[in-house]
N, C-alpha and C positions, 0 to 999 in steps of 0.2 A: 892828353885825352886819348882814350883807345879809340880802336874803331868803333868797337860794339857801341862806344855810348855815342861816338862823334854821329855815326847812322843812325840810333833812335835817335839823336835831336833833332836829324833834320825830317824823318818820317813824324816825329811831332810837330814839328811848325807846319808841315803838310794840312793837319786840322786844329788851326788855330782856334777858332768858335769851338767846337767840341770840345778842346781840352779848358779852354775856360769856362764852360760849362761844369766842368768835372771841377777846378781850382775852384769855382767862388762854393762848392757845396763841401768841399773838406773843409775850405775854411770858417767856412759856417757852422758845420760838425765839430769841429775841434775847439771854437769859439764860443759855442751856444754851450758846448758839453759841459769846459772849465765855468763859464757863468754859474748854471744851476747848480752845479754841485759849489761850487765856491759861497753861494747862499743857502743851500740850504743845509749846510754842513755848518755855515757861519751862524745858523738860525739855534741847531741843535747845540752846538759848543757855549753860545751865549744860556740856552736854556740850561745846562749843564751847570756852568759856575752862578747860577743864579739859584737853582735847587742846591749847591753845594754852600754856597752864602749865607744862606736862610736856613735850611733845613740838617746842613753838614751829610761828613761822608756816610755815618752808619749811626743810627741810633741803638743804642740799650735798655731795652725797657722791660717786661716782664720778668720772673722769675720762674724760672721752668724745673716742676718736680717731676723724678719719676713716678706713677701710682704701680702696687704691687695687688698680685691677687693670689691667696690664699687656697692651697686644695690638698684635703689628707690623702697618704702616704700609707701605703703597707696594708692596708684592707680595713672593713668595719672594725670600728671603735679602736682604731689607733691613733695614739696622740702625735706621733710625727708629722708636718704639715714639709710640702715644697711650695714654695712664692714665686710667681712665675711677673714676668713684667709685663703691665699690660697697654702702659699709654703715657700720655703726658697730658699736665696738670699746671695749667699758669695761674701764678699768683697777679695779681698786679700792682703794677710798680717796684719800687727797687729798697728792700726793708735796710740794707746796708750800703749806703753811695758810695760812702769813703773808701770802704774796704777794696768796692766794687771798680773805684777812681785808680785806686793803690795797684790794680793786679793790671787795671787796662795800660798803665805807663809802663809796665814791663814789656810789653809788645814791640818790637822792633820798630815797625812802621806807623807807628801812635806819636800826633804829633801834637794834641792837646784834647781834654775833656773838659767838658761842661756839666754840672749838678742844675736841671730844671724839674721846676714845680710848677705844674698847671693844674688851673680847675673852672668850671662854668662859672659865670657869674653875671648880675646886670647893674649897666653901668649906665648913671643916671645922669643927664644933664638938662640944663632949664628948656630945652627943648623938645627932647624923648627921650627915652628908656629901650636900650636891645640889650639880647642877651650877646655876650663875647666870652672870651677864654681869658685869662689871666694868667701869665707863666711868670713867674720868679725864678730870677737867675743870679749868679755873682756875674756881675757887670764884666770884671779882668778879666774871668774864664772864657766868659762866653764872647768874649773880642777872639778868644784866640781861636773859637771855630764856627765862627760866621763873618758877615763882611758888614753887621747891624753898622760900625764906626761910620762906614763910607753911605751907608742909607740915610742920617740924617738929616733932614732936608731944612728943619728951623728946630730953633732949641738947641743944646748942647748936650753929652755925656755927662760933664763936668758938676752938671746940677742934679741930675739923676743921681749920680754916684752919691751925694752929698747930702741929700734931701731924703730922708726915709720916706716919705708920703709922695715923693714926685715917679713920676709912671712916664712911659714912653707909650705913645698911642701910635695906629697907624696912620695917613695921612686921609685915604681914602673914610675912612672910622670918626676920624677928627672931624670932616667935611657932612659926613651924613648926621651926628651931632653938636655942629658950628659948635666946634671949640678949636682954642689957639693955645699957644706957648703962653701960662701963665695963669692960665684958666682953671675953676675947679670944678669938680663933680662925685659923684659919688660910687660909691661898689657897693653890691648888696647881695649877700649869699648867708645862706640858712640863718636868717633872723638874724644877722649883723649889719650895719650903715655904716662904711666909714667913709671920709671924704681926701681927697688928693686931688694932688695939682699936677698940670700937664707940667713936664720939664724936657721935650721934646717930641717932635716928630717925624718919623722912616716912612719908607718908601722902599719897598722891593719890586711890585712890578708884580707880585703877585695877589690876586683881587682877594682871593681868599685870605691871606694875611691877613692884607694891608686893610681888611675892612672886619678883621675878629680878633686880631689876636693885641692884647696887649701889656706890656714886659714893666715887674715891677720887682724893687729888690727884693733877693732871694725870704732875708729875714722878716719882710713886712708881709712876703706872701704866705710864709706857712704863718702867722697870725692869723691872717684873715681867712686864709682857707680851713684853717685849724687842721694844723697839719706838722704839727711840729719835730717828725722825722721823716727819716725817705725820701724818693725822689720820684716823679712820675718818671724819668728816663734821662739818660748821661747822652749829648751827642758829642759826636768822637771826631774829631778831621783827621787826617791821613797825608802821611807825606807823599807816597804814591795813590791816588785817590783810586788809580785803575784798579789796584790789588784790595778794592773794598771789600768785594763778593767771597774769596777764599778768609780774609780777616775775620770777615763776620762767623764763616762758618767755624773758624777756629773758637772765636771768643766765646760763641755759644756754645761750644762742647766744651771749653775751660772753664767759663765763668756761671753758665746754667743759668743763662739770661737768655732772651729771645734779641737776636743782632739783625738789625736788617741795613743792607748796604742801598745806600741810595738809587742801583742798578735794580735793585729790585724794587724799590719803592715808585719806580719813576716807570717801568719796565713799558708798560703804553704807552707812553709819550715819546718813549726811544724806540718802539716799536714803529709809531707813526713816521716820527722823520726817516728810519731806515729806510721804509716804505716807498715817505716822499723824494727820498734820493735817489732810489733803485727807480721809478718811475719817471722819472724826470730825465735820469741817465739814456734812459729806454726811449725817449718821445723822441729828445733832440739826435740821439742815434738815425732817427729817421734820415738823417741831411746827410751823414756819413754814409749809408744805403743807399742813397738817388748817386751819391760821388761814385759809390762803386760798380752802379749798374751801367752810369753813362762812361765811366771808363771799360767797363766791358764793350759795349756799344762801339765807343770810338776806336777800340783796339780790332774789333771784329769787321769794321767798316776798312781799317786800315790794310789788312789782311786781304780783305777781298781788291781792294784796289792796288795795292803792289804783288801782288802774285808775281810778276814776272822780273819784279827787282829781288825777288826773295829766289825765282828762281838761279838767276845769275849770280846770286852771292852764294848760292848752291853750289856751280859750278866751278864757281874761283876756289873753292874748298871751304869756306862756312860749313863747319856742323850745325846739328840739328840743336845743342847746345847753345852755340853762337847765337841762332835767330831766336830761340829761347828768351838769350840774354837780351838781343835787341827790344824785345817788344817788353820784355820785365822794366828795363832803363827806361822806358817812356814811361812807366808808372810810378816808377822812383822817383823821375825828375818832378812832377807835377806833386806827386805825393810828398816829398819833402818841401815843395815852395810852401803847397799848402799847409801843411801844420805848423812852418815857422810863421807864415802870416795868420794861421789861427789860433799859437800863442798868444801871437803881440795882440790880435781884434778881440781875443778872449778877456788880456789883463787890463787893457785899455777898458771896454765895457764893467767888466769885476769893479773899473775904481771908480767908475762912473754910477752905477749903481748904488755902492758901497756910500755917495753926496747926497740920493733921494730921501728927500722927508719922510717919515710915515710915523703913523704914532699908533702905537701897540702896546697895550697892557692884557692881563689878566692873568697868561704863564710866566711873564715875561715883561718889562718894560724898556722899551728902546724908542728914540725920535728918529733914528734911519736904521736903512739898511743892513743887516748885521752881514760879514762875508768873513771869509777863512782862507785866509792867503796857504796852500800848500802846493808844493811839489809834484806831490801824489793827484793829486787833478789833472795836474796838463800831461803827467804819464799819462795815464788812464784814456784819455782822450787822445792822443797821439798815436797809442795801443790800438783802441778801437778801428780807429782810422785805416793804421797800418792792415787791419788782420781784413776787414772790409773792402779796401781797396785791391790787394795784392791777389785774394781769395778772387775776386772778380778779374784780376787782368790774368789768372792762371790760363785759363782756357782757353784766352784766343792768343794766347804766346804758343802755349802747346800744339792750336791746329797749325799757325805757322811753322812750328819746327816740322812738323808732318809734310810739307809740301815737300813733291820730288820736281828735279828740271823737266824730265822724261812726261811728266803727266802735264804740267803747265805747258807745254809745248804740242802734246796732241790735244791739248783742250780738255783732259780729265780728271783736271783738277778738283779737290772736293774740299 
């Protein structure tokens, strides 16, 4: 051990209550910090593969023209015309899928497409009548860009796939018109009645789905919706999901489709938890700011009462350096206890949380606590710590290097 630190430790045990005053508030800061952002980082990542499940990474849906406008050339009464471009012009939906399927698996980072068909419709059971959406899909495609497999919660795939007339409802949809797996009812759209039977039921978590929307095969749907080419929209999954937002913008300048990446479709909801992160980071930073002001405090206290030991370590040849260091190593020593014990009180709490019941639907469905085991937290929080604490013990290391023997000794000292 040097001197420098073997002196601050024992000028630290001098104020043992003050410095643990200053240790339980890092460790609280560094603990409280890793918690909230570890939830609600875990809150946003579950909301994430939950829209990426259901909804996928980027849909395909309109057809985008350009429109031209027309204005004569060369002066009155000549027939030469220039066409100037004026705007754009969506058709809706998708008049060629296949083709539209064929150019999206050229993509590098495309890692499966889906051909759906949706339309209004009201679906009738012995109890009431609401209007829902009906989407027709190929069952195979559409496993490979959503997470529908792992949604079903009664009923099977197996009979969907099998059963031309059987329909997947949501769970929530099912409940507000008491029907079960096995049950039938009707679909009624522009003067057509036809009847089907449940062949299972999903669950995503999202209310809006889970109580309108519901999946029947592709072929039975353009019958009914009379719709027998086209697509309302292709969704697309991605092998890197991050690199949606440039994809999209690519595949709408190649393919003259309007692409939206799920970053944009979602873009307030990830607005909100940014939000709620950077706020939260902010509150419990408070704890880290009381650490750093009672370690100024106590360093400032210390200084006034050793004056004349800082004198003499003057005299022995201590630089102004040296006492520098001295009073920095008291902040180091407290400051590193504390962030390893507000690791550990941080990941301890994280998993304890991470056991709480709680039962949340509507963006989202989960029975506890969602959290997000990273690295990048207990940095961040460690970070904070450091720049708070050291920022605060600058100043009264500084006035102690400033002390001279000469003035401690006539008394004029400052």
């Amino acid at each position: 051990m040097s001197p420098n630190l073997r002196i601050a430790y024992r000028f630290l045990t001098a104020k043992k209550r003050a410095m643990l005053m200053s240790l339980s508030c890092i460790v609280l800061g560094v603990g409280l910090f890793i918690v909230t952002q570890a939830t609600t980082k875990g809150f946003e990542a579950f909301f994430i593969r939950t829209i990426l499940g259901t909804k996928g990474a980027i849909l395909i849906e309109d057809e985008i023209q350009d429109t031209m406008r027309s204005m004569a050339a060369g002066g009155y009464g000549s027939d030469f015309e220039v066409q100037q471009k004026e705007g754009r012009k969506y058709i809706q939906g998708i008049q060629e899928p296949k083709l539209v399927i064929d150019a999206l698996k050229q993509f590098p980072n495309v890692l499966a497409v889906s051909e759906v068909l949706y339309g209004s419709v009201t679906i009738n059971s012995s109890f009431k009548s609401e209007s829902v959406k009906a989407y027709g899909i190929n069952l195979d495609d559409h496993l490979r860009v959503s997470q529908l497999g792992n949604q079903i919660v009664r009923g099977d795939l197996e009979t969907f796939r099998t059963t031309p007339s059987g329909a997947l409802l949501g769970k929530e949809m099912a409940q507000r018109l008491m029907l079960d797996v096995g049950d039938s009812f009707t679909l009624e759209t522009t003067g057509q009645l036809r009847r089907y039977r449940v062949a299972g039921l999903y669950e995503t978590g999202v209310s809006d789905i889970d109580r309108s929307w519901l999946y029947l095969n592709l072929g039975e749907a353009r019958s009914l919706l009379q719709k027998p080419t086209g697509a309302s929209f292709l969704q697309v999954d991605l092998i890197d999901k991050e690199r949606a937002p440039a994809d999209a913008d690519h595949m709408s300048e190649v393919l003259h489709h309007s692409a939206k990446s799920w970053q944009e479709r979602e873009k307030s909801w990830l607005q909100a938890f940014g939000a709620l992160g950077y706020s939260s980071a902010i509150t419990v930073s408070v704890f880290t700011l009381i650490a750093g002001l009672a370690m100024f405090n106590t360093l400032a206290m210390i200084v006034m009462e050793k004056t004349k030991e800082i004198a003499i370590l003057r005299s022995m040849g201590y630089t102004r350096e040296d006492i520098t260091q001295i009073f920095l190593w008291q902040a180091v020593i407290v400051l590193g206890i504390g962030c390893l014990l507000g690791m550990a009180f941080g990941a301890l709490v994280t998993y304890g949380v991470s056991k709480i019941p709680i039962s949340i639907t509507g963006i989202f469905k989960t029975e506890t606590f969602v959290v997000a085991w990273s690295g990048w937290h207990y940095v961040a929080a460690v970070g904070t710590a450091i720049v708070m604490v050291m920022l605060a013990s600058l100043v009264p290391a500084r006035r102690a290097a400033k002390l001279e023997p000469g003035d401690v000794i006539r008394g004029t000292a400052q």
